[in-house]
C-alpha positions as CSV (number, residue, x, y, z in Angstrom):
1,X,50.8,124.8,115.2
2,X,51.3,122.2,112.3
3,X,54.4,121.0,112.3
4,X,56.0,120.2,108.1
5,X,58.6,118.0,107.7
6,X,61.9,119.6,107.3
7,X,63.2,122.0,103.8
8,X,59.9,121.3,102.5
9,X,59.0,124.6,100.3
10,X,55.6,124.3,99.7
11,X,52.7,123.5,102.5
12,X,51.5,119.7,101.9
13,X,48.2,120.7,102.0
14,X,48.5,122.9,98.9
15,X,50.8,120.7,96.8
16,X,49.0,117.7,97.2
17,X,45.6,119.9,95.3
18,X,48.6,120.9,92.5
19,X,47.8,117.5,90.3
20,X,50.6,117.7,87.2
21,X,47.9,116.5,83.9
22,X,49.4,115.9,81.3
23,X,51.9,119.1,80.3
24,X,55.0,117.6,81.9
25,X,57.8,117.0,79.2
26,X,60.7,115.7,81.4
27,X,60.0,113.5,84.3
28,X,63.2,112.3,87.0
29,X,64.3,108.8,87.2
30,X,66.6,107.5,90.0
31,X,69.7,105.9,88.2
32,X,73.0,103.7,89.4
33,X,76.1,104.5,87.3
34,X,79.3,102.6,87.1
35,X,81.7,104.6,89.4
36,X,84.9,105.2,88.0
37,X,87.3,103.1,90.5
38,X,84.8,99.7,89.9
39,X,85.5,100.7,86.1
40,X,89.4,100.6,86.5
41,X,90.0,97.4,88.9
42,X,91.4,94.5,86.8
43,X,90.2,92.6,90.2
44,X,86.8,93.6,89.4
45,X,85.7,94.8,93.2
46,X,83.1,96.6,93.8
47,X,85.3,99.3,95.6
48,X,82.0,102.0,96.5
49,X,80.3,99.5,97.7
50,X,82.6,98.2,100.5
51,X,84.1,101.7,100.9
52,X,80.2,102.4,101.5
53,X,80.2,100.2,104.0
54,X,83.9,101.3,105.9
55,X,82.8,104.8,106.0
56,X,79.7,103.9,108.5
57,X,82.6,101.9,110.4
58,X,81.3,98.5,109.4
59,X,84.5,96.9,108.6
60,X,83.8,93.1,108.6
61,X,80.6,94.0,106.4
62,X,83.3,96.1,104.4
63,X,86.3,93.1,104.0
64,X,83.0,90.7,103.0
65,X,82.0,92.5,100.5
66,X,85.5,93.3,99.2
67,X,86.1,89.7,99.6
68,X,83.7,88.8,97.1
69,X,85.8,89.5,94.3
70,X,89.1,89.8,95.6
71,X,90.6,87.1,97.9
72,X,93.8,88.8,99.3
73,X,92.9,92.2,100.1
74,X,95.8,92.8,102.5
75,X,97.8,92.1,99.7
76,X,97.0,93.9,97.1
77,X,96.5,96.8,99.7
78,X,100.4,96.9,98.8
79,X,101.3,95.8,95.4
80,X,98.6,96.7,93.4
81,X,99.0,100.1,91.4
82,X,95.8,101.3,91.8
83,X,94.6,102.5,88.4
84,X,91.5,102.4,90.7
85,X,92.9,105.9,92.3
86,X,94.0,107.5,88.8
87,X,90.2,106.8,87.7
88,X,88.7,108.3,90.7
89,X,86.7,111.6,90.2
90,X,87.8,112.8,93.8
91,X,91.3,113.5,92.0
92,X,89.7,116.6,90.0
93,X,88.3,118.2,93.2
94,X,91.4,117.8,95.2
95,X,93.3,114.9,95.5
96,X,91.8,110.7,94.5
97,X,90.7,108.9,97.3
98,X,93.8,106.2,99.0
99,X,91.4,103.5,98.2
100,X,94.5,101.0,98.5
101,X,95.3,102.4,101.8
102,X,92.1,101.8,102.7
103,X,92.1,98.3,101.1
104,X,95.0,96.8,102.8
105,X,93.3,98.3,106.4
106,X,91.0,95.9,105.8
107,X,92.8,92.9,104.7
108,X,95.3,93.8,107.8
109,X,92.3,93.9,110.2
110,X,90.7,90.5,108.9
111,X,93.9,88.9,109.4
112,X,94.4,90.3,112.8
113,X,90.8,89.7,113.7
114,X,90.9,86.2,112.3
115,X,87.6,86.1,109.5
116,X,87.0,83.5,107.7
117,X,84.8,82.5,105.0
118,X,82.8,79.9,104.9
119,X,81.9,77.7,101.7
120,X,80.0,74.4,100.7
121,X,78.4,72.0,100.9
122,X,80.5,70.6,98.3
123,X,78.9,69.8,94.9
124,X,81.0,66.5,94.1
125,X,82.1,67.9,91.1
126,X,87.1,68.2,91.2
127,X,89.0,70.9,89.9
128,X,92.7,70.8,89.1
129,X,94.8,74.4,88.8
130,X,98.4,74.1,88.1
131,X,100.4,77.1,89.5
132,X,99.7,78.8,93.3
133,X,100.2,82.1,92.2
134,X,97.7,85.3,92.5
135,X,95.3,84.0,89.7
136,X,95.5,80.1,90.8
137,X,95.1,81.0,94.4
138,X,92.0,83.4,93.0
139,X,90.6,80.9,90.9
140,X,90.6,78.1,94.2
141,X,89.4,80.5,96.4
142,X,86.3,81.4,93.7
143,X,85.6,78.3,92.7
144,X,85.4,77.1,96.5
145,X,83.1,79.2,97.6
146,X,80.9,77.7,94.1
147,X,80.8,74.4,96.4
148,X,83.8,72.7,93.9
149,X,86.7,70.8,95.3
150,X,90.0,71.9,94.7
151,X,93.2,71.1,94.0
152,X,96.6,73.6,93.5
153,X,99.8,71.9,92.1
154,X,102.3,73.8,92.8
155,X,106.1,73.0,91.3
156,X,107.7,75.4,94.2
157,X,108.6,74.8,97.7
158,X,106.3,77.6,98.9
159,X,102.9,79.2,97.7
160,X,102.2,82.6,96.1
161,X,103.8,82.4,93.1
162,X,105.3,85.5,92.3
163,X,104.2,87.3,94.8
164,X,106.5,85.4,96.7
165,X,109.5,85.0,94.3
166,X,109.3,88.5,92.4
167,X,108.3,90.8,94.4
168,X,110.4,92.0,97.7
169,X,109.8,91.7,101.2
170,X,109.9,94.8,101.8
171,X,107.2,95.6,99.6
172,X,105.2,92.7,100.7
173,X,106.2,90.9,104.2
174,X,105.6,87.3,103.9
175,X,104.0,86.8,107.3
176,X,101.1,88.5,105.4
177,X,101.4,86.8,102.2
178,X,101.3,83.6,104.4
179,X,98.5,84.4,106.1
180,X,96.2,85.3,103.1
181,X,97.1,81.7,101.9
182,X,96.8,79.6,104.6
183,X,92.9,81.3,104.9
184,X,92.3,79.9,101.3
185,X,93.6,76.3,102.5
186,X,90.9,77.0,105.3
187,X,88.1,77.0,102.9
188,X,88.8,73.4,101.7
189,X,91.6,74.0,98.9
190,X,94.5,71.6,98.7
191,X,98.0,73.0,97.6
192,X,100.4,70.2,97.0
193,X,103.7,71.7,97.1
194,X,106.8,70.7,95.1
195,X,104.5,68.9,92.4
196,X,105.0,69.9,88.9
197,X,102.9,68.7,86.7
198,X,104.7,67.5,83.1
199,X,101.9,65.7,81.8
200,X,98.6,67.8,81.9
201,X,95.8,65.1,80.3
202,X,97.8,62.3,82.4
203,X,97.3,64.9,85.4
204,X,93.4,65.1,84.4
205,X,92.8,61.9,84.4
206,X,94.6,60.1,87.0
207,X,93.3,62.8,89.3
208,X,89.4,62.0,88.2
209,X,89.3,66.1,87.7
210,X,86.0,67.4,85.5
211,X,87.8,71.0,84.7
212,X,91.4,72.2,84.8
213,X,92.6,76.0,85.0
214,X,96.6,77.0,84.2
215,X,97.8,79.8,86.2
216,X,101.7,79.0,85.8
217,X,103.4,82.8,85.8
218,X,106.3,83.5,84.1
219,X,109.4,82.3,85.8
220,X,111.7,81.9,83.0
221,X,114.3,84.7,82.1
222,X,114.8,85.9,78.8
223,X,118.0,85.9,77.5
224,X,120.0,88.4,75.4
225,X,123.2,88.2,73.3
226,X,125.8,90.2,74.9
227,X,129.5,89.6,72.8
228,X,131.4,88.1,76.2
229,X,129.0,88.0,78.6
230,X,129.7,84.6,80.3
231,X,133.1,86.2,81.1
232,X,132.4,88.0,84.0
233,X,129.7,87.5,86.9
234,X,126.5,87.5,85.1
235,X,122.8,86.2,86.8
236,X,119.0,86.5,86.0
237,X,116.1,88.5,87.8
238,X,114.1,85.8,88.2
239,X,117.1,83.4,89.6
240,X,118.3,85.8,91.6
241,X,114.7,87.0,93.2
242,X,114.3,83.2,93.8
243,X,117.4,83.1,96.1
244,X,116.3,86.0,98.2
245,X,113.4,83.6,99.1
246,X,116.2,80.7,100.5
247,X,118.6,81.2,103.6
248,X,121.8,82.3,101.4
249,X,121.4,85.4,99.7
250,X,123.6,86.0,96.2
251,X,127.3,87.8,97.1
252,X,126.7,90.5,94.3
253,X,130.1,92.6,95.0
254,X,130.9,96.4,95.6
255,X,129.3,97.6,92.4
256,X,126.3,96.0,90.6
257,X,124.4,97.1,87.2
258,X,120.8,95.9,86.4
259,X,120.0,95.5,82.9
260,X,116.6,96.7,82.5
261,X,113.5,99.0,83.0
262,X,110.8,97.6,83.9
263,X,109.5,97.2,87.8
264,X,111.7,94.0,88.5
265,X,114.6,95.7,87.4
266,X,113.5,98.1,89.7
267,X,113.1,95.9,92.5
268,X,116.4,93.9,91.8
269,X,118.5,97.0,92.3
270,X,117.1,98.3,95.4
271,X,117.2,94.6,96.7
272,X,121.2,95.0,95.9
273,X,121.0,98.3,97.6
274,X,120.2,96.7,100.6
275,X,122.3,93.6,100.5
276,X,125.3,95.8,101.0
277,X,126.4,97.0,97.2
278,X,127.8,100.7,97.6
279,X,126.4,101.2,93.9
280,X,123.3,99.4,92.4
281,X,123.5,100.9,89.1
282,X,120.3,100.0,86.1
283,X,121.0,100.2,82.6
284,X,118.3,101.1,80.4
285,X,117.8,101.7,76.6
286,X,115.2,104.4,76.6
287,X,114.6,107.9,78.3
288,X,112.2,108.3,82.1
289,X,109.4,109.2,80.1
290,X,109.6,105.7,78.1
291,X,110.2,103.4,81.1
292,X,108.3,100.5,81.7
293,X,107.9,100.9,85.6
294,X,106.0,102.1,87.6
295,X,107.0,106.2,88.2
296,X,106.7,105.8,92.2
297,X,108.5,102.9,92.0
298,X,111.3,105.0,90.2
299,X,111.0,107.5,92.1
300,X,111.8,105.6,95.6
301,X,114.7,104.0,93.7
302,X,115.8,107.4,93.4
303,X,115.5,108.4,96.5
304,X,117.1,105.0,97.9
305,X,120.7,105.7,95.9
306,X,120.3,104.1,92.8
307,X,122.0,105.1,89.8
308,X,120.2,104.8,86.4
309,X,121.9,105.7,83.1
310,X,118.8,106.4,80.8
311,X,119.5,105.9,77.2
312,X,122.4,103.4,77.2
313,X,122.6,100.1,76.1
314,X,125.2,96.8,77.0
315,X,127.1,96.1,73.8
316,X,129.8,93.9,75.4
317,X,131.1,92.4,78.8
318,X,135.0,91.7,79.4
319,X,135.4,90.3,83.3
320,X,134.6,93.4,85.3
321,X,134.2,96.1,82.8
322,X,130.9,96.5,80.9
323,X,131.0,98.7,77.3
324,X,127.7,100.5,76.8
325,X,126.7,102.2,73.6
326,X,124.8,105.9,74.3
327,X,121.3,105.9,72.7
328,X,118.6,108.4,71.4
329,X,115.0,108.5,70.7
330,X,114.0,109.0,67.6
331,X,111.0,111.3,66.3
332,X,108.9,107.7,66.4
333,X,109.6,107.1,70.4
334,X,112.6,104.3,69.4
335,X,115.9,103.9,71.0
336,X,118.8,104.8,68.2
337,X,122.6,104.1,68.3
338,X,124.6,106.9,68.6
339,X,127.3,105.4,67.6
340,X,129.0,106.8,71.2
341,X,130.7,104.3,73.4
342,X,131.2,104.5,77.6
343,X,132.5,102.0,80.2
344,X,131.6,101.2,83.8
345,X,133.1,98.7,85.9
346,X,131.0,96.6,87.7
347,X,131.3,93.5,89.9
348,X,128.1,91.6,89.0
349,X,125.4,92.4,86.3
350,X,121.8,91.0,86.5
351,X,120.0,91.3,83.6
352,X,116.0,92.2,83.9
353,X,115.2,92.0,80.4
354,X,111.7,90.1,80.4
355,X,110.1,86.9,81.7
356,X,108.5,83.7,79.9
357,X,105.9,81.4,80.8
358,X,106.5,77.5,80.6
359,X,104.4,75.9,78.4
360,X,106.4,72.4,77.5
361,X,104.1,70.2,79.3
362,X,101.4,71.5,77.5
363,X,102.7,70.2,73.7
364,X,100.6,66.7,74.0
365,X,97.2,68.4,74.8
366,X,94.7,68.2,71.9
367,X,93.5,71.5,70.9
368,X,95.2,73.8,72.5
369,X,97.2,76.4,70.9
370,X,100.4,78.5,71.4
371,X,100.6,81.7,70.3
372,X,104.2,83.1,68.9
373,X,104.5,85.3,71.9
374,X,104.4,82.0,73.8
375,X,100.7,82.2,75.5
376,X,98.0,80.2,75.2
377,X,95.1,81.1,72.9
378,X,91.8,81.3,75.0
379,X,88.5,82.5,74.0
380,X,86.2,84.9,75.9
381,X,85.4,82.4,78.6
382,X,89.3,81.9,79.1
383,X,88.8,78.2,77.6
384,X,91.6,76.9,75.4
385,X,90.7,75.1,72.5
386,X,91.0,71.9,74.7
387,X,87.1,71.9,76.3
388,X,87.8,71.9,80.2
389,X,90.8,73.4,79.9
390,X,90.9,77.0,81.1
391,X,94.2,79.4,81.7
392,X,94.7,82.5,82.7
393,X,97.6,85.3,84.5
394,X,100.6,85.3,82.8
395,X,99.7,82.4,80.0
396,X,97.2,84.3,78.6
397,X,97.9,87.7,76.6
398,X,97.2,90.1,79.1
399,X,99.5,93.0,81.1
400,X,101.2,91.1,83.6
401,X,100.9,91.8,87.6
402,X,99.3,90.2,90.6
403,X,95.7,92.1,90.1
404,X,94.8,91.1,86.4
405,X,96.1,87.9,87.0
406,X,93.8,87.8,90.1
407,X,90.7,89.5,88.3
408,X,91.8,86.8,85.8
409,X,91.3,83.7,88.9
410,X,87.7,84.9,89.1
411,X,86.5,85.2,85.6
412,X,87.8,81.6,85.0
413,X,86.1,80.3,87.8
414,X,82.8,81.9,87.1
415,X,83.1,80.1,83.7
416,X,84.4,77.1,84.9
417,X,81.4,76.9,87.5
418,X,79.4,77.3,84.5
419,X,81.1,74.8,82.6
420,X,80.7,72.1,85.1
421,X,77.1,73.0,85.8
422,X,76.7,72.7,81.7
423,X,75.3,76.2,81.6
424,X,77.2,79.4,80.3
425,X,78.0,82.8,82.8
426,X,76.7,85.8,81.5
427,X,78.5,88.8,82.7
428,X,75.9,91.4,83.7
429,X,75.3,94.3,81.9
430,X,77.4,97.4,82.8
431,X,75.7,100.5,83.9
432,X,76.8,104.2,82.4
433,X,80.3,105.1,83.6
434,X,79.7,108.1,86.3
435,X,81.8,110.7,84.7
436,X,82.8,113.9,86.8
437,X,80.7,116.3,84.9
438,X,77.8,114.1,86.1
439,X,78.4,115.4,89.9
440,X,77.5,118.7,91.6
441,X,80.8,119.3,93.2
442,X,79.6,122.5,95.3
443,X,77.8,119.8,97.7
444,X,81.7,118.5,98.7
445,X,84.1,119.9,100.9
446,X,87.6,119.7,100.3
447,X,89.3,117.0,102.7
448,X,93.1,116.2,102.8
449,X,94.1,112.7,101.7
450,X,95.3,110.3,104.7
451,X,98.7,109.7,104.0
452,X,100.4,106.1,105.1
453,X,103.8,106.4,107.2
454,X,107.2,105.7,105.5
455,X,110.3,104.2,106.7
456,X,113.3,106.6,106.9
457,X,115.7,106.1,104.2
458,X,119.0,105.2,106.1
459,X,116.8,102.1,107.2
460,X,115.4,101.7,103.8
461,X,118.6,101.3,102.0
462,X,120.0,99.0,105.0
463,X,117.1,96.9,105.7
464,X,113.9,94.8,104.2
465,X,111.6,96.2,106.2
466,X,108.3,97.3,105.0
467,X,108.8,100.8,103.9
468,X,105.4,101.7,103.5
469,X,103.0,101.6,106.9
470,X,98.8,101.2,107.1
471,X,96.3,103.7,108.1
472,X,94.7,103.5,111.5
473,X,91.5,103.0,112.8
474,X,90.6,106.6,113.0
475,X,92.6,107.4,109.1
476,X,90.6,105.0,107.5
477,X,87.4,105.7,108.4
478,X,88.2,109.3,107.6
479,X,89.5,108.2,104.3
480,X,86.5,105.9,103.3
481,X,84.5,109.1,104.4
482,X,86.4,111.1,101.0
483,X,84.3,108.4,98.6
484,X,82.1,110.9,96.6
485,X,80.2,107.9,95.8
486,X,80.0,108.8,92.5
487,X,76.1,107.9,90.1
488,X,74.9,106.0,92.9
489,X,72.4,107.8,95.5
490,X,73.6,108.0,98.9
491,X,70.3,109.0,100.7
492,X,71.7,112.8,101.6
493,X,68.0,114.1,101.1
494,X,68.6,116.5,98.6
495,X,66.1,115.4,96.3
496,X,63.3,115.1,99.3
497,X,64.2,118.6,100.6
498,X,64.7,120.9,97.2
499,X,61.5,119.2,95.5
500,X,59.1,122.3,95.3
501,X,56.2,119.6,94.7
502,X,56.8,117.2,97.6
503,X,56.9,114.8,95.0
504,X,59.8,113.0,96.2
505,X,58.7,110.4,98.6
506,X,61.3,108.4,100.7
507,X,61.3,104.6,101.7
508,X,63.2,104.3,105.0
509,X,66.5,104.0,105.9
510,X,69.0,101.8,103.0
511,X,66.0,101.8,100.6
512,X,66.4,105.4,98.9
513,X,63.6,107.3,97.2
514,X,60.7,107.4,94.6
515,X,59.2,110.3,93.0
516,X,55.5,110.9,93.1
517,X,54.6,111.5,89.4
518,X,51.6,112.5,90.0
519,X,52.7,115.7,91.4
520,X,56.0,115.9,89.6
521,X,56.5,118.7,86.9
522,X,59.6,118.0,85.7
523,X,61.1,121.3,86.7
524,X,64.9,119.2,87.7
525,X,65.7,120.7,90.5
526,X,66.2,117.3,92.1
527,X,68.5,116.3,89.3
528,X,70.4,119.5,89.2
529,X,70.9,119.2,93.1
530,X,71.5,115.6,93.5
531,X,75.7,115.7,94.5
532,X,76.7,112.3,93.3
533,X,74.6,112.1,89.5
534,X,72.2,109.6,90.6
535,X,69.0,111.3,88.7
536,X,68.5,111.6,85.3
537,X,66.1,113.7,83.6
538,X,64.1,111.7,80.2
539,X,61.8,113.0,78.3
540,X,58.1,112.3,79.3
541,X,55.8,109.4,77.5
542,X,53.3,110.5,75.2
């Protein structure tokens, strides 16, 4: 008996006879669209592809390939917000892939396994980046790999920038942090601590550098006028963050208010929380709806205890007791006086009312501008108008947090490369987004989403311990498993098997398919049973 190949409808020996001509109007083409998460990544990662790789259990092959654009995976793993996960298509079938979970599995795994990667031989050619922070540490690591020599001048004691100083322990233990550093320093890169830099061309030259890239993030706290407030016990997110990094914590006192909305407000008053204060109130201008952070970082703070008195405003400070004026939004979204007064007492306020970037050891360099906002002007390449000069993270305009300012590190060293090799980078082109309307969603089985363990609450108000936990071996490859890989074909055989013309002719294992034209007649079944959207159906040359 003749034995066919498997879901093939017709008998090979009678298709093959069935030559198409010339009538065919539509004819299949194997695409690869842009998948929704890669779309959304400041960082730039190529999230299917390493997820891709984690789903078969390859997870070194997985953390290389994630390590090509993102340098501290274990990191961002936790304090990244993952607009990758609100892009993903999963999220309209049942719930978006935990491709951060999955993320810092990885990272967690390469530091406990020990990889490394490898760079050189060297091309001769120095680079100097002022600031160690995510998108100076991204822009050493990238350019390092290119074969450059690098240098990091860092004005702090320690590296990481703000990842160190601004956000909390608990949300990021430093061991980790640490460790995703010191493999950077093992690729060659130099960090010299406690160096600030006031003269940048001096810097240049004396240091024989051919390019230069500012990454210095915004340390300096904005100031408000309050009528009295150097009367009571007043202090500054960012000073007060920076002491929770040395061996004496701030005494805040029994009651403490936060002025502010935003994610280091945020962070300030659960760090409060925890140092003992019985209240850690926050004090913000707008309603939820309008707040600046983060809504699961609100929502934790919530849970944790702390008090926030939406719609008020600090109109004066006399010793202990703060007067706040009770606000509305208008029809246009804007905070409006009320003309309605209240008063809390407090022991200590902090105010978290926005940060500034340093830029006064920049005024001597020819060329480069200063915005009003107080960034520096770049162009496309993120090159200031001072050639050899590049800057990125929080110098540039740009939202503010550790993954643009990292996606940020690795644009400016692609250009820089460029620069120094007197060519220009040319970003390739980007393929269609993969839309949800593009998949067959019959072909996918609902599959719950891995959740990651929390800490219970009485030890996450009493302690800095990390309150959110990894996946395990076994929840992560189950989780990589939920990628729908979305416009790009993942060899499931659909095409091969529902192909009434056994036109669709496969290539072997990792190397996909090509269709027979000869015998094609355009019908689309392939297309119209392909799960992911990888085949599109154009119309025919005549």
């Amino acid at each position: 008996m003749e034995r066919k190949p498997f879901a093939i409808t017709l008998d090979p020996n009678t298709s093959l006879a069935n030559h198409t001509g010339a009538w065919r109007t539509l004819r299949p083409i194997y695409v690869d669209c842009l998948p929704p998460c890669n779309h959304a990544c400041p960082a730039g990662e190529n999230i299917q592809a390493w997820l891709y790789d984690a789903e078969e259990g390859k997870y070194y092959e997985a953390w290389r390939k994630l390590m090509e654009d993102n340098p501290m995976p274990a990191v961002h793993g936790r304090v990244c917000y993952h607009p990758c996960e609100d892009a993903c298509n999963r999220a309209q079938l049942d719930e978006a892939v935990n491709i951060h979970a999955v993320e810092r599995f990885l990272g967690d795994q390469a530091i406990k396994e020990g990889w490394r990667v490898e760079c050189g031989p060297w091309t001769g050619k120095k680079v100097l980046i002022i600031g160690a922070g995510p998108s100076g540490l991204s822009a050493a690591y990238h350019l390092a790999r290119l074969s450059h020599s690098v240098t990091i001048y860092e004005a702090g004691p320690r590296a990481g920038g703000m990842m160190r100083f601004g956000i909390p322990r608990y949300r990021l233990p430093r061991d980790i942090l640490d460790a995703e550093i010191a493999r950077i320093e093992a690729m060659g890169v130099t960090i010299k601590l406690n160096s600030k830099v006031d003269d940048l061309e001096a810097a240049i030259t004396q240091g024989g550098y051919d390019a230069a890239f500012l990454a210095i993030g915004a340390h300096l706290a904005r100031r408000t006028e309050i009528p009295g407030r150097d009367a009571g016990r007043i202090l500054d997110a960012v000073s007060f963050l920076r002491a929770m990094e040395s061996t004496t914590p701030p005494k805040l006192g029994r009651r403490v208010v936060v002025y502010g909305g935003g994610n280091t407000a945020i962070d300030v008053a659960r760090i409060a929380k925890r140092l003992g204060a019985e209240e850690a109130m926050m004090i913000y201008r707008r309603d939820r709806a309008h707040m600046p952070a983060y809504e699961s970082e609100v929502t934790e703070a919530l849970e944790e205890g702390i008090i926030i008195h939406w719609l008020r405003t600090i109109k004066r400070v006399e010793d202990s007791k703060f007067t706040v004026e009770v606000m509305e939004i208008d029809q246009e979204g804007r905070p409006q006086p009320t003309g309605k007064f209240e008063e809390i007492d407090a022991d200590t306020l902090i105010l978290a009312i926005g940060q500034d970037v340093d830029t006064r050891f920049l005024r001597n360099v020819p060329g480069l501008k200063i915005t009003q906002d107080g960034v520096i002007q770049v162009d496309e390449t993120l090159m200031t108008g001072r050639p050899g000069v590049f800057a990125g993270g929080d110098m540039v305009p740009s939202e503010r947090s550790v993954t643009v300012a990292t996606g940020h590190g690795k644009k400016a060293a692609r250009h820089i490369d460029a620069y120094l090799r007197g060519t220009r980078y040319v970003k390739p082109e980007k393929h269609p987004l993969a839309t949800y309307d593009r998949l067959n969603p019959w072909y996918y089985t609902d599959a719950d989403k891995s959740k990651q363990p929390y800490l219970d609450l009485a030890r996450r108000r009493s302690s800095f311990d990390e309150i959110v936990g990894g996946l395990d071996v076994e929840t992560a490859l189950l989780e990589a498993r939920r990628c729908l890989s979305c416009g790009n074909c993942f060899e499931c055989d659909n095409c091969y098997g529902f192909c009434p013309d056994n036109a669709v002719i496969k290539l072997g294992p990792g190397k996909r398919y090509a269709f027979n034209y000869d015998y094609c007649k355009g019908c689309g079944i392939c297309a119209q049973e392909c799960p992911c959207g990888a085949i599109d159906m154009i119309k025919e040359r005549i």
